[in-house]
DSSP file (Angstrom, degrees, kcal/mol; ACC not computed):
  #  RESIDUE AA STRUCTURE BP1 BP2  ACC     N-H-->O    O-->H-N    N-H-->O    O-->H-N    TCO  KAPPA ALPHA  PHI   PSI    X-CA   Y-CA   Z-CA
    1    1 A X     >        0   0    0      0, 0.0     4,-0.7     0, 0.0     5,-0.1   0.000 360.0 360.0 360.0 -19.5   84.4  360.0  133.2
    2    2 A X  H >>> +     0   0    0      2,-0.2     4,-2.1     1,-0.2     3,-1.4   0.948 360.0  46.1 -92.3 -36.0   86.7  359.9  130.0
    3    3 A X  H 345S+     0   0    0      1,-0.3     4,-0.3     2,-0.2    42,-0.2   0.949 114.4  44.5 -29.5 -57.5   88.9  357.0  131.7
    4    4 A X  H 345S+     0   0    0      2,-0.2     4,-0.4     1,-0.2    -1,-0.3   0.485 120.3  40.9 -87.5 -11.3   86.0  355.1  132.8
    5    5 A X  H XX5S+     0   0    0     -3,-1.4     4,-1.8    -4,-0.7     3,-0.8   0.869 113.6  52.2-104.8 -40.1   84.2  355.6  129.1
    6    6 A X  H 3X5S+     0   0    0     -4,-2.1     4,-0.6     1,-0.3    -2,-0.2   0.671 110.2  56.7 -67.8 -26.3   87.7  355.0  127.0
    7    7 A X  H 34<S+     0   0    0     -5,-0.7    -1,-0.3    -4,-0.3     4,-0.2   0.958 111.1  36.1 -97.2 -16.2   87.8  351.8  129.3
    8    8 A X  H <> S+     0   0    0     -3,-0.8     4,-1.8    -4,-0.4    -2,-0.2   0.438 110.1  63.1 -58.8 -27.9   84.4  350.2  128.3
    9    9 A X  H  X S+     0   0    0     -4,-1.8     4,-2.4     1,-0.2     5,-0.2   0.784 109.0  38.3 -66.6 -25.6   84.9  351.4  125.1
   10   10 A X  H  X S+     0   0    0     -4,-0.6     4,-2.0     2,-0.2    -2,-0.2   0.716 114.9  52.6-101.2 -12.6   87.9  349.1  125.0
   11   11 A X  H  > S+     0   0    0      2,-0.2     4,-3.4    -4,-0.2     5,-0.2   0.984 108.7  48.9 -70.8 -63.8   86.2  346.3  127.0
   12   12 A X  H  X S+     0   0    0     -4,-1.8     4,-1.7     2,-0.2     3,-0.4   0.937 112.5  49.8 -45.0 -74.0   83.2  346.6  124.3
   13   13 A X  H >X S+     0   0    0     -4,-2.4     4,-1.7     1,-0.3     3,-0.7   0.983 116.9  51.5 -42.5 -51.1   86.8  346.4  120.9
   14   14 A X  H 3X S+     0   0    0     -4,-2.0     4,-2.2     1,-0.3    -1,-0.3   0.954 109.8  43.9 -53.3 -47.5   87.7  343.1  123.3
   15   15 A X  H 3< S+     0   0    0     -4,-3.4     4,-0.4    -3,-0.4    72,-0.4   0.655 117.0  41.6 -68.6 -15.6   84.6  341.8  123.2
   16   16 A X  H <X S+     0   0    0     -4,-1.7     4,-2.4    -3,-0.7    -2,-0.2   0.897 114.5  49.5 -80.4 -49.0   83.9  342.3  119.5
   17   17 A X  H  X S+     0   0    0     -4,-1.7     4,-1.5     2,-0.2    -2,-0.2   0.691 110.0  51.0 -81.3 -34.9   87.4  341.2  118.3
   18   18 A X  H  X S+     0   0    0     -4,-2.2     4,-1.0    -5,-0.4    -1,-0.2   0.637 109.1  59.0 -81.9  -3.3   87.4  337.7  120.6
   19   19 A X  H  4 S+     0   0    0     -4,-0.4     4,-0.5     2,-0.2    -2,-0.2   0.822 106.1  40.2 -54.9 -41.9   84.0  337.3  118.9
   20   20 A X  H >X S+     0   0    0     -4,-2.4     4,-1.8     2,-0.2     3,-0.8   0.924 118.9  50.2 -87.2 -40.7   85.4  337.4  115.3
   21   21 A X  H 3< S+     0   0    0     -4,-1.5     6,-0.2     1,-0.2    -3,-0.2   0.874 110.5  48.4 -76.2 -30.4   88.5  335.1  116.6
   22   22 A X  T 3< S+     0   0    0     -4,-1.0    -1,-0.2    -5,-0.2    -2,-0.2   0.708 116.7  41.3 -72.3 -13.8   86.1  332.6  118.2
   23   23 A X  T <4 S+     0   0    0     -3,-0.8     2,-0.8    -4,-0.5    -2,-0.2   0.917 114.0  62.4 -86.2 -52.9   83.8  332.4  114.7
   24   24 A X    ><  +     0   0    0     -4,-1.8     3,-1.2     1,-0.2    -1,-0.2  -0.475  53.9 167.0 -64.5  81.2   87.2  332.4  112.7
   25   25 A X  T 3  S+     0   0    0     -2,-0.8    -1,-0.2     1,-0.2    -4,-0.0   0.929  79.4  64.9 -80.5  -7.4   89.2  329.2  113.7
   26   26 A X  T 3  S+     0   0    0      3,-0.0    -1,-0.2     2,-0.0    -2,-0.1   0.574  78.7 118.1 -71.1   1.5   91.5  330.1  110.4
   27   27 A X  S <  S-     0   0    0     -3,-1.2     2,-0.1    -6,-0.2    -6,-0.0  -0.331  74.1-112.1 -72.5 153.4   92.9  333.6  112.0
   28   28 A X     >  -     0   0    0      1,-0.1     4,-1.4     2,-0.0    -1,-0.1  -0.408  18.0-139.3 -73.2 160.6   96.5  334.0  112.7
   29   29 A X  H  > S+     0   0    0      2,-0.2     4,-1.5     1,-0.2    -1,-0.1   0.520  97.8  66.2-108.6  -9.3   96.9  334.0  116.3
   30   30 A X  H  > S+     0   0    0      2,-0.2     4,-0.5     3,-0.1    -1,-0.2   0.557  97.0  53.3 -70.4 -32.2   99.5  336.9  116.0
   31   31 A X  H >4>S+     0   0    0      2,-0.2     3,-3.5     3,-0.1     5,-0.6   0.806 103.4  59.3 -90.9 -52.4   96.9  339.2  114.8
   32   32 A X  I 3X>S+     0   0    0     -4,-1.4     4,-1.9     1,-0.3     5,-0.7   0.812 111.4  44.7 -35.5 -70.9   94.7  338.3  118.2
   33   33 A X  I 3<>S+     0   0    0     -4,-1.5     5,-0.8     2,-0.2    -1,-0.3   0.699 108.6  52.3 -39.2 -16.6   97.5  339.5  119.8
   34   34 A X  I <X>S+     0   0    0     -3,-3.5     5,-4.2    -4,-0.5     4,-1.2   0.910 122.8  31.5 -84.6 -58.7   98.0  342.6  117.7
   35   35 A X  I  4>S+     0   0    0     -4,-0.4     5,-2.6     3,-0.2    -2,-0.2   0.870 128.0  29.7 -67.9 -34.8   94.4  343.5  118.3
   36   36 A X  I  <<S+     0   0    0     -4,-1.9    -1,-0.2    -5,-0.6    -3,-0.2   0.494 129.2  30.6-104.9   5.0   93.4  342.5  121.1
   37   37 A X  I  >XS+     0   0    0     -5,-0.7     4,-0.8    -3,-0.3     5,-0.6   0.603 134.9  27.9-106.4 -49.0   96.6  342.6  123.5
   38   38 A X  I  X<S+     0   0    0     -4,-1.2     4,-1.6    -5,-0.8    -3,-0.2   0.967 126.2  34.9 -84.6 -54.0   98.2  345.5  121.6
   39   39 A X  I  ><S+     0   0    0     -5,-4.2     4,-2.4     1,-0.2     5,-0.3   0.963 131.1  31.6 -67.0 -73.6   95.7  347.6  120.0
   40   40 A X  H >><S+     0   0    0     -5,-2.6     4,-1.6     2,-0.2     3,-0.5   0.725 119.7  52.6 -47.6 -45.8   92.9  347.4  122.7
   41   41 A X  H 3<5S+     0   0    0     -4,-0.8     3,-0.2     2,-0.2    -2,-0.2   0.947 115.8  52.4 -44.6 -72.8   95.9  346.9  126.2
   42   42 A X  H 3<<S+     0   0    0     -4,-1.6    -1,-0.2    -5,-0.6    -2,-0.2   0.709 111.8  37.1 -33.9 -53.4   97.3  350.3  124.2
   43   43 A X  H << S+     0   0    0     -4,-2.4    -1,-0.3    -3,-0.5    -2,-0.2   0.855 102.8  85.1 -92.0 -29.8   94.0  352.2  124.2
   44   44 A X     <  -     0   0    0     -4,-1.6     2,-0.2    -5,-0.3   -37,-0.1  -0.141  66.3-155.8 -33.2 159.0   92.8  351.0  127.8
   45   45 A X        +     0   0    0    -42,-0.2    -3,-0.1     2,-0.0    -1,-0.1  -0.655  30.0 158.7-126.2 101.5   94.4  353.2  130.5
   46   46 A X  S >> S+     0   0    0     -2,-0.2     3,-3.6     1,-0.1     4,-3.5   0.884  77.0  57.9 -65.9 -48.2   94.3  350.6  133.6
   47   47 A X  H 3> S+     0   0    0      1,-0.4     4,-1.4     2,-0.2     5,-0.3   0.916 109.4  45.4 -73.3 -51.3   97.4  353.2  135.3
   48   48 A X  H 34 S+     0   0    0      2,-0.2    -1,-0.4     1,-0.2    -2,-0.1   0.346 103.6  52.4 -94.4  19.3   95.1  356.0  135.0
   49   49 A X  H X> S+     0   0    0     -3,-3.6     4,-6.2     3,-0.1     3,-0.5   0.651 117.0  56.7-103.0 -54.9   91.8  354.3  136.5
   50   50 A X  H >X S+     0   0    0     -4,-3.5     4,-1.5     1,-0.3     3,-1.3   0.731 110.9  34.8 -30.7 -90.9   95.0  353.6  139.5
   51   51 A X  H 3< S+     0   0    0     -4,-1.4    -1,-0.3     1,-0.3     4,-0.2   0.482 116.2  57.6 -82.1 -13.6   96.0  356.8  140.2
   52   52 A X  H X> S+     0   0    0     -3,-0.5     4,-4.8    -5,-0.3     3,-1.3   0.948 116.1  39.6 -50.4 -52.2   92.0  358.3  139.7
   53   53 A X  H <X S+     0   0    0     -4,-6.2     4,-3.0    -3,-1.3    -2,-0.2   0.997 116.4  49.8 -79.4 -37.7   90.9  355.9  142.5
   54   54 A X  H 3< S+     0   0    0     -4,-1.5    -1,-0.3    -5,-0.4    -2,-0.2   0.641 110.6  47.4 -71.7  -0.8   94.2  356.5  144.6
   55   55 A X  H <> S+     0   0    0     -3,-1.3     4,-2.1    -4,-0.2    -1,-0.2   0.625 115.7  50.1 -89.0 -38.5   93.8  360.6  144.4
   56   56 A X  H  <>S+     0   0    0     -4,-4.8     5,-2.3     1,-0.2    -2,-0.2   0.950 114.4  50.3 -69.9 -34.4   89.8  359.7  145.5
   57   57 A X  T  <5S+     0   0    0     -4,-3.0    -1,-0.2    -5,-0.4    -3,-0.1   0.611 115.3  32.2 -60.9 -12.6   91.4  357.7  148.1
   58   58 A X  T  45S+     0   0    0      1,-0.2    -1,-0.2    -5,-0.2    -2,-0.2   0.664 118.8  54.5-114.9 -23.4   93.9  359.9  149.7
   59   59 A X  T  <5S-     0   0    0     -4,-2.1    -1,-0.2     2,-0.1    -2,-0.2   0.158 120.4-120.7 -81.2   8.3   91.4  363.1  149.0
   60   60 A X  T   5S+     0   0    0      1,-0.2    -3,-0.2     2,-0.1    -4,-0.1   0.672  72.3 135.4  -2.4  68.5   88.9  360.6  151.0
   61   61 A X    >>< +     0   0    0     -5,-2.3     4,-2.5     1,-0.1     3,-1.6  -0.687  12.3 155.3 -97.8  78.7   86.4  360.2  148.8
   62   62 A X  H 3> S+     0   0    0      1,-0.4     4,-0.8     2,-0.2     5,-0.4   0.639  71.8  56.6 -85.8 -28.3   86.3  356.6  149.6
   63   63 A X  H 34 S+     0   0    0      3,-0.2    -1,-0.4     2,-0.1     4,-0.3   0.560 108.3  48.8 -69.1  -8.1   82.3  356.5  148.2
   64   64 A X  H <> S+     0   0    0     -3,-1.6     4,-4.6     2,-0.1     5,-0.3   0.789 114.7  45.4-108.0 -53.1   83.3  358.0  144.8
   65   65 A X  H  X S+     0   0    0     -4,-2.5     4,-0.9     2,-0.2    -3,-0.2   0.751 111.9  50.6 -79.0  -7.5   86.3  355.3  144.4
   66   66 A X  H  X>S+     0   0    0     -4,-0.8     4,-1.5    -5,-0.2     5,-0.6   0.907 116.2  40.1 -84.7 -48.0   84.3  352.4  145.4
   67   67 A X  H  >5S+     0   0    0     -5,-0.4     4,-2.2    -4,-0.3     5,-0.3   0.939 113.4  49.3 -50.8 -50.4   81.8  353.1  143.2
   68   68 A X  H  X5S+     0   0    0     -4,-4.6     4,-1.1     2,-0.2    -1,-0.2   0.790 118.9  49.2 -57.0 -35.3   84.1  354.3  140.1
   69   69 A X  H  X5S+     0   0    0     -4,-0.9     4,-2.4    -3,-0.5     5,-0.2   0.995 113.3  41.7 -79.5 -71.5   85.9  350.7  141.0
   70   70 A X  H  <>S+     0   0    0     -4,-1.5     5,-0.6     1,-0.2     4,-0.3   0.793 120.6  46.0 -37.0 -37.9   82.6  348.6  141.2
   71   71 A X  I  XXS+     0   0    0     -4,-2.2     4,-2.0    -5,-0.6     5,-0.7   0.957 108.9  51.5 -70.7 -37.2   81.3  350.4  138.1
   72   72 A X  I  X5S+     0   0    0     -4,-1.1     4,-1.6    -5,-0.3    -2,-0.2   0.976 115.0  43.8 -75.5 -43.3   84.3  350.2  136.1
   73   73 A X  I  X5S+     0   0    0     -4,-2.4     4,-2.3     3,-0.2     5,-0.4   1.000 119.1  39.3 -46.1 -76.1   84.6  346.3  136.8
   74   74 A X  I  >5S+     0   0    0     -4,-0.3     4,-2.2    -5,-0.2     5,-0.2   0.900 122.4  39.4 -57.5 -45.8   80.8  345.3  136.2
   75   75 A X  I  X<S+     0   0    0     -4,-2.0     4,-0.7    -5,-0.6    -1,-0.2   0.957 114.6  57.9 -71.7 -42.4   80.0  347.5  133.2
   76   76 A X  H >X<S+     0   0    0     -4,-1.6     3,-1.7    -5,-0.7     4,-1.2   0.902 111.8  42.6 -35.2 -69.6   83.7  346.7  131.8
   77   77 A X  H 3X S+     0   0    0     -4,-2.3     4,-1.7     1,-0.4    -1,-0.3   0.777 111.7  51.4 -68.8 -30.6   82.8  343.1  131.8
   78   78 A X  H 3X S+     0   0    0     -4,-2.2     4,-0.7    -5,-0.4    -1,-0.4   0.501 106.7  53.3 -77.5  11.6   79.5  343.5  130.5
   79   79 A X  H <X S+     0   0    0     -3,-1.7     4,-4.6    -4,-0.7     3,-0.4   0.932 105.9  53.4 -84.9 -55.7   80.8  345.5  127.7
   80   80 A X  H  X S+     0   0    0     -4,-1.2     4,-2.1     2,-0.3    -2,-0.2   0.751 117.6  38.8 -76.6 -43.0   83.3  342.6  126.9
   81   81 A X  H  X S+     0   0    0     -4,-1.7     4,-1.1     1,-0.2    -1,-0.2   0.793 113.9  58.8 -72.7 -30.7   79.9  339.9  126.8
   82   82 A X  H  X S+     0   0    0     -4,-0.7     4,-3.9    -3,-0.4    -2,-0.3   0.934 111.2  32.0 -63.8 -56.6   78.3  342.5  125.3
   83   83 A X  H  X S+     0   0    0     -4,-4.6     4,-2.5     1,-0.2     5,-0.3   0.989 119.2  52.9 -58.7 -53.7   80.9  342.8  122.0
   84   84 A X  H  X S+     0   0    0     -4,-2.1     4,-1.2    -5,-0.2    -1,-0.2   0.840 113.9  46.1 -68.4 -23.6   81.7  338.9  121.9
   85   85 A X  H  X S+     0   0    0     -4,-1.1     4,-2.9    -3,-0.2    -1,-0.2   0.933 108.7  51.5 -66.6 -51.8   77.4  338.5  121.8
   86   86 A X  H  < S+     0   0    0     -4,-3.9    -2,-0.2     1,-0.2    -3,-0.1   0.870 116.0  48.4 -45.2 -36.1   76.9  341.3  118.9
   87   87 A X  H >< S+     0   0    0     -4,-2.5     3,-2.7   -72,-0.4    -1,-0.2   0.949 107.0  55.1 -55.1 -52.2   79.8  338.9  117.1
   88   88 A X  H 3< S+     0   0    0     -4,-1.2    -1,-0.2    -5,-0.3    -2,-0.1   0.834 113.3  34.7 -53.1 -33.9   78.1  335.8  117.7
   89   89 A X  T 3<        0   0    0     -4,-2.9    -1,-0.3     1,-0.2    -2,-0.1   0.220 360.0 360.0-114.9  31.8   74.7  336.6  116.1
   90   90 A X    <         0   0    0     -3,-2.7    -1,-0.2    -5,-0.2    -2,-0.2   0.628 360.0 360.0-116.7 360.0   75.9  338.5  113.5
């Protein structure tokens, strides 16, 4: 669970932060990259969603990692529509 919430959390910073660069066409394009390649890529841990679903996989719980895999995807990306919306109408 702290993987899978520390990675929606970071979906949710992506989605906020291409909200404010998409409102903003004067931002430097160096800071998108600081925040949202560095900062957010940084706090993600993709390598440790890997080696969760490959320990459920070889332990064969093969229902646990498809789900944790399908969850992490769809909620991820709706975190990301979700931050880039909250920017948009605010």
């Amino acid at each position: 669970m702290a993987t899978f919430t520390v990675n929606v959390l970071g979906c949710l910073l992506i989605g906020l932060f291409m909200g404010i660069f998409t409102q903003n066409f004067q931002f430097n394009q160096n800071l998108k990259l600081l925040f949202v390649t560095g900062f957010c890529g940084g706090y993600t841990t993709f390598s440790a969603f890997a080696i969760e679903n490959f320990t459920l996989i070889q332990n064969q719980n093969y229902t646990t990692a498809l789900f944790y895999i399908l969850a992490s995807v769809v909620v991820g990306i709706l975190a990301v529509v979700m931050g880039f919306l909250i920017m948009k109408f605010i």
